[in-house]
N, C-alpha and C positions, 0 to 999 in steps of 0.2 A: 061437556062442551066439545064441541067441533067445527074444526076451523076447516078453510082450505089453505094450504101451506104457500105462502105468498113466493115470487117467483126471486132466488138466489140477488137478481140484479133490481130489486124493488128499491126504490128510494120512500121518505117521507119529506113534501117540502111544506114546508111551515112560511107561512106569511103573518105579522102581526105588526099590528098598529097602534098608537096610542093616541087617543084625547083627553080633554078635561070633563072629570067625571059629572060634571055638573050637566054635560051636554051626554048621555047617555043616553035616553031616551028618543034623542034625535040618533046617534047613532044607530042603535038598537033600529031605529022607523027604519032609517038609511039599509042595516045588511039584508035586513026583509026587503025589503024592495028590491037592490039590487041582485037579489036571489032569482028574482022572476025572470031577468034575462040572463045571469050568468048562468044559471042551473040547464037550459036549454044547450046552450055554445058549449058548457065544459061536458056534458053527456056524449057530444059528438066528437070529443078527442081521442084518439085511439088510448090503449094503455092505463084508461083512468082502472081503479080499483074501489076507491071511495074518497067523499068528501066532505068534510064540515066546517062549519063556520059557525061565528057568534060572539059576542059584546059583553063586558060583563062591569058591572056599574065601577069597579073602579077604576077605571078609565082605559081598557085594554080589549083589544078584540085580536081577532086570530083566524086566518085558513088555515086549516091543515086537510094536507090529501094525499092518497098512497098512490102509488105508480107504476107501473114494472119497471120502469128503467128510469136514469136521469134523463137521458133523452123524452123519453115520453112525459117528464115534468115539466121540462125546455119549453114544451109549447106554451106553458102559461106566461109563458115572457112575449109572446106573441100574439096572443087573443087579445082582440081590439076590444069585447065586450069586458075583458080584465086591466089594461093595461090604458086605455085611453077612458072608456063611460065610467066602470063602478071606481078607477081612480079618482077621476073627478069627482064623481058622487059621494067619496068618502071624504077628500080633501076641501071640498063645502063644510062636511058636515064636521071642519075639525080634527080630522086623522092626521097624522102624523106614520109615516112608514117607518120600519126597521130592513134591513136588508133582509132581503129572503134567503132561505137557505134549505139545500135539496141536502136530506142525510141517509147515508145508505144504512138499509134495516140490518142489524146487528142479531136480532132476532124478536120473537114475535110469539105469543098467545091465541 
């Protein structure tokens, strides 16, 4: 396996939310959706490295995405298609936020 060796000042920030698992499926519809406009807006952020998302029936879902820098995570604090649509979208659908938190990579595979 072959990596490319991620940059000294790389953060991971993890976002993760919780509802009632009953409503999965709704959530689940909800991160597909909201995928279609986030994924366009966060490709255009400088610094992105990678990103995923995803719901899992016990009633827990999660961003996680790598970054070169904390700075260059920063901006998800500021994307209107994050912080104002798919919040709402998600808060419909039931979510519950946990505070976000940007972790600097310690090291890496």
């Amino acid at each position: 396996m072959t990596t490319t060796p991620l940059p000294e000042t790389a953060v991971v920030r993890v976002s993760r939310g919780n509802f009632e698992p009953a409503r999965f499926a709704e959530v689940q519809a909800m991160t597909v959706a909201t995928g279609r406009y986030l994924i366009p807006a966060i490709k255009q952020l400088p610094g992105l490295i990678s990103y995923y998302a995803g719901a899992f029936p016990d009633g827990s879902m999660v961003h996680v995405s790598i970054w070169e820098s904390d700075e260059h995570a920063q901006q998800m604090g500021r994307l209107k298609e994050m912080i104002v649509d798919a919040r709402a979208d998600a808060e419909k659908a039931g979510v519950t936020f946990i505070p976000i938190v940007n972790y600097p990579v310690d090291w890496s595979i």
